[in-house]
C-alpha positions as CSV (number, residue, x, y, z in Angstrom):
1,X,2.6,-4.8,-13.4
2,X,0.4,-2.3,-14.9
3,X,1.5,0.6,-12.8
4,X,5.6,-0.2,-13.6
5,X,5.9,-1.6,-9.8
6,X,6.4,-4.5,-7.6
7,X,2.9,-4.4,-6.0
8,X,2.4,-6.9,-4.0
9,X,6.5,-8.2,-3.2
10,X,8.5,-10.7,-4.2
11,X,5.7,-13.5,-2.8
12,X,2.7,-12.4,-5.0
13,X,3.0,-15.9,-7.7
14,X,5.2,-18.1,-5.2
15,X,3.7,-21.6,-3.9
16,X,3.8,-22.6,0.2
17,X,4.1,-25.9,0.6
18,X,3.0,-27.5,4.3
19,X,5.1,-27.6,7.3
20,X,2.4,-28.7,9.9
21,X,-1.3,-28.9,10.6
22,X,-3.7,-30.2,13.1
23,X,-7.2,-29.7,13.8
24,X,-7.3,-26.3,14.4
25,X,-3.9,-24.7,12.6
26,X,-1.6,-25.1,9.9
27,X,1.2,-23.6,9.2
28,X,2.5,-23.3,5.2
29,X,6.1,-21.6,4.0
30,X,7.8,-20.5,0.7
31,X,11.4,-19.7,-0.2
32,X,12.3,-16.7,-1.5
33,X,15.3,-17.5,-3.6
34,X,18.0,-14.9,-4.4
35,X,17.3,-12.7,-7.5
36,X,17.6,-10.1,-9.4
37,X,16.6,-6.8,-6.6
38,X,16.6,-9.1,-4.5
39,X,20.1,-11.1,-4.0
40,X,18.8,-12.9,-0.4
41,X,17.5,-16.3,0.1
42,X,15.1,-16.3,2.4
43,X,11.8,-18.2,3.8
44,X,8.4,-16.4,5.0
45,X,6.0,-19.0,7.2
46,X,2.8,-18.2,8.2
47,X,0.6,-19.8,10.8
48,X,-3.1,-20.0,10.8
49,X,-4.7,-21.0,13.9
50,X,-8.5,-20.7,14.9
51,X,-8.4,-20.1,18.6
52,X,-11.3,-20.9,21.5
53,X,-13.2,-18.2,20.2
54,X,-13.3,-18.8,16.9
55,X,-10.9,-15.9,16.3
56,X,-8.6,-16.6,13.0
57,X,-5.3,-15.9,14.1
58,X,-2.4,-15.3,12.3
59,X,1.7,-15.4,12.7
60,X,4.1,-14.4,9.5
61,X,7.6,-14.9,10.2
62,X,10.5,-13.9,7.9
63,X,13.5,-15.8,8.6
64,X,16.9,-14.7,7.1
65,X,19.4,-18.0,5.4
66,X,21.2,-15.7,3.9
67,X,25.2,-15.1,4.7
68,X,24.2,-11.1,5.3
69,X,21.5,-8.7,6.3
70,X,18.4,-9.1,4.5
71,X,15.9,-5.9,4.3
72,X,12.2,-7.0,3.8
73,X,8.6,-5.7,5.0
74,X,5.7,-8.0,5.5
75,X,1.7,-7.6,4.6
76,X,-1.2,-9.3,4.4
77,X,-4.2,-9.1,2.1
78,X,-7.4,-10.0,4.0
79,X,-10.9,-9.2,2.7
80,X,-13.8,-9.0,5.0
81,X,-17.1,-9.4,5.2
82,X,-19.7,-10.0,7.6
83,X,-22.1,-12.7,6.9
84,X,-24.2,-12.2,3.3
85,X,-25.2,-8.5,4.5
86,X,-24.4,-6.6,1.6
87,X,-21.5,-4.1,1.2
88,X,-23.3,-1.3,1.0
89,X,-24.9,-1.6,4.6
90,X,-21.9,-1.7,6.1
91,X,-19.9,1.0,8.2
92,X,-16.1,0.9,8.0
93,X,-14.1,2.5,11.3
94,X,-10.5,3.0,10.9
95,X,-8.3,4.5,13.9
96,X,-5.0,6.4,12.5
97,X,-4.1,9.6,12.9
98,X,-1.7,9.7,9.0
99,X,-2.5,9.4,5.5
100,X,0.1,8.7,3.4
101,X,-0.2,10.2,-0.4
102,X,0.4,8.4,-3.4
103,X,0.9,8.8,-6.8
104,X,-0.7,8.1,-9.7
105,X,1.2,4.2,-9.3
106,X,0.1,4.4,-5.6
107,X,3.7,5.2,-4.7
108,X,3.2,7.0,-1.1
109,X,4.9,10.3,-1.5
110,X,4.3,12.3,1.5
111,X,2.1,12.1,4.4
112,X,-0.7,14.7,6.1
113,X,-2.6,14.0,9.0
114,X,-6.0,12.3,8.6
115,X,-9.1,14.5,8.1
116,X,-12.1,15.2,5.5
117,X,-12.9,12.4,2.9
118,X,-10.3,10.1,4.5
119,X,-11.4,10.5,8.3
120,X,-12.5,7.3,9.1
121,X,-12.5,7.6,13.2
122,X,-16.5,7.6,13.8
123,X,-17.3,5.3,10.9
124,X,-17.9,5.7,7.0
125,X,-20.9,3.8,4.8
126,X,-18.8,1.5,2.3
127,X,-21.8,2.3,-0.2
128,X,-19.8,5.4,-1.3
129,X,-16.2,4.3,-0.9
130,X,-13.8,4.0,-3.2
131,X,-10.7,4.0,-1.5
132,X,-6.8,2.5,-1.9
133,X,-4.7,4.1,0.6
134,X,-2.4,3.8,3.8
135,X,-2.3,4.7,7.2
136,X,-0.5,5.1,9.9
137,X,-0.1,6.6,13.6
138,X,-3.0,3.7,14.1
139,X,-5.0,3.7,17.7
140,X,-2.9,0.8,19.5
141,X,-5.0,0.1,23.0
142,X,-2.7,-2.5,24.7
143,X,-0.4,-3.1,22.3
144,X,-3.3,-3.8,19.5
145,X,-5.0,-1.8,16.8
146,X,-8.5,-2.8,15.4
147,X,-10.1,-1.5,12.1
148,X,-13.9,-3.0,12.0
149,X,-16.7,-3.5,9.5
150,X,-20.1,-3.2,11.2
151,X,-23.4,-4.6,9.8
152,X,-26.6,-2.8,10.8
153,X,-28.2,-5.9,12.8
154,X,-25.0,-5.4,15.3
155,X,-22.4,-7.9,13.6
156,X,-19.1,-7.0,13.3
157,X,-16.0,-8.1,12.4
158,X,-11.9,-6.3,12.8
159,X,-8.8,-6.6,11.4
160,X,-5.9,-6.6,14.7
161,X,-2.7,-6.3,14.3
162,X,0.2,-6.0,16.7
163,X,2.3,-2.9,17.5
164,X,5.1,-4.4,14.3
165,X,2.5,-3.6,11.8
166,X,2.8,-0.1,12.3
167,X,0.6,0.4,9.2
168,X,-2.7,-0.5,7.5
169,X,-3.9,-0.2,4.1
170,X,-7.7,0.2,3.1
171,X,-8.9,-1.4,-0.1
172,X,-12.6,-0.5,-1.2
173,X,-13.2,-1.6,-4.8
174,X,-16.2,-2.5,-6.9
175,X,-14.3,-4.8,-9.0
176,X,-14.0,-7.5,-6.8
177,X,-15.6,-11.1,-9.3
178,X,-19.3,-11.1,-7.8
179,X,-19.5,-8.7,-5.5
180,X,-20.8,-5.1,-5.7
181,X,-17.9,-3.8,-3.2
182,X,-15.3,-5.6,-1.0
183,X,-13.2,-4.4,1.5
184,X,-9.9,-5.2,2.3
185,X,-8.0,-4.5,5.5
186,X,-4.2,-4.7,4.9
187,X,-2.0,-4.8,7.9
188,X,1.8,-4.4,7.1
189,X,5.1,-3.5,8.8
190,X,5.9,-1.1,6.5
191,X,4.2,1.2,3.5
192,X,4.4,0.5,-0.6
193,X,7.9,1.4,-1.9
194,X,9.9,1.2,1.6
195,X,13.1,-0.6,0.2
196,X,13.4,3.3,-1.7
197,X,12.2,5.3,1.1
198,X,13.1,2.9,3.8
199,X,10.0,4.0,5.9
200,X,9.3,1.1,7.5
201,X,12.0,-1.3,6.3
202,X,13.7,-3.4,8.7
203,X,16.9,-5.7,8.4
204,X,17.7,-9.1,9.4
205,X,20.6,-10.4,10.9
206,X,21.8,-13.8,9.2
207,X,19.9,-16.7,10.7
208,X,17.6,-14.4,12.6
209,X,13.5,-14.3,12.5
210,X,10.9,-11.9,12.5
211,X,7.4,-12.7,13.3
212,X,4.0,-10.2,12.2
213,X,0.6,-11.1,14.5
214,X,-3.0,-10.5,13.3
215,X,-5.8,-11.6,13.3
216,X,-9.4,-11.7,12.6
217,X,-12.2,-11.4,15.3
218,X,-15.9,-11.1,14.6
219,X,-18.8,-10.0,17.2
220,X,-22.1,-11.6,17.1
């Protein structure tokens, strides 16, 4: 990678092939054979369901073949949008109470609480972000967090994520192919770099599974 790291884990070029589907969910899976750094085999499924509201929902599971413990932490990558309003319009509200600092290889080194450039609690234009970095210590109400991208007509839509993503990362960027600025809303288990730090990491038991939930919900 260009930053000398493992962005994106040991699933960033693997193929899912199909395990079910019907007409409003599928549900895909990859292997995660042993390695080098990495001497587990493993599988990670994910299920995407669109639910009675037209919510996306979504379950990633980690289950551990191997004959010992296996460490891992699990992420997503969603970009969002709302409609064709334009990136610039929109207001981005993100409810965590840490930062965590990174490096110059966006290696999080240390944390501070959120405040100034990075206080995102009453809402921040995306037309003057630029912006690649984690939270934590997010605003769970009933057992769910939600990070929302609001459009000035009154649209929304959030990012939720249960109480085992205990993290979020924000991705503004203006290099997104044919767009001015997207924004991504990453929800994860654990921070960049955990299997050194081991904020975050978590360990499976042989035979044992771990499921993520989130999900995507939009207000019209």
């Amino acid at each position: 990678m260009s930053r000398n790291n493992a962005s994106h884990g040991l699933l960033r070029n693997s193929s899912y092939a199909l395990v079910a589907e019907d007409e409003f969910s599928v549900t895909l899976e990859a292997v995660i054979f042993p390695q080098h750094g990495y001497p587990f085999l493993a599988r990670h499924q994910v299920h995407y369901e669109i639910d009675a509201g037209l919510a996306l929902r979504v379950s990633q599971s980690f289950i551990n073949d191997s004959a010992a413990p296996a460490p891992f932490v699990l992420g997503a990558h969603p970009y969002l949008r709302v409609g064709d309003v334009p990136p610039e319009e929109m207001v981005l509200t993100v409810h965590a109470g840490t930062r965590l600092v990174a490096d110059e290889r966006l290696i999080p080194r240390s944390s501070v609480p959120v405040d100034g450039d990075f206080d995102f609690g009453a809402g921040r234009s995306v037309g003057g972000l630029d912006v690649d970095v984690a939270f934590t210590d997010l605003g769970f109400d009933g057992g769910i967090a939600r990070q929302t991208l609001s459009a000035p007509d009154g649209r929304s839509v959030s990012l939720e994520q249960d109480e085992s993503c205990a993290y979020v990362h924000i991705f503004v960027t203006d290099t997104f192919p044919g767009r001015s600025k997207a924004v991504a809303i990453e929800p994860m288990t654990g921070p960049a770099n955990a299997f050194n730090s081991g904020d975050g990491l978590r360990w499976l038991e042989p035979g044992e599974t771990f499921t993520m939930r989130w999900g995507i919900v939009g207000a019209l």
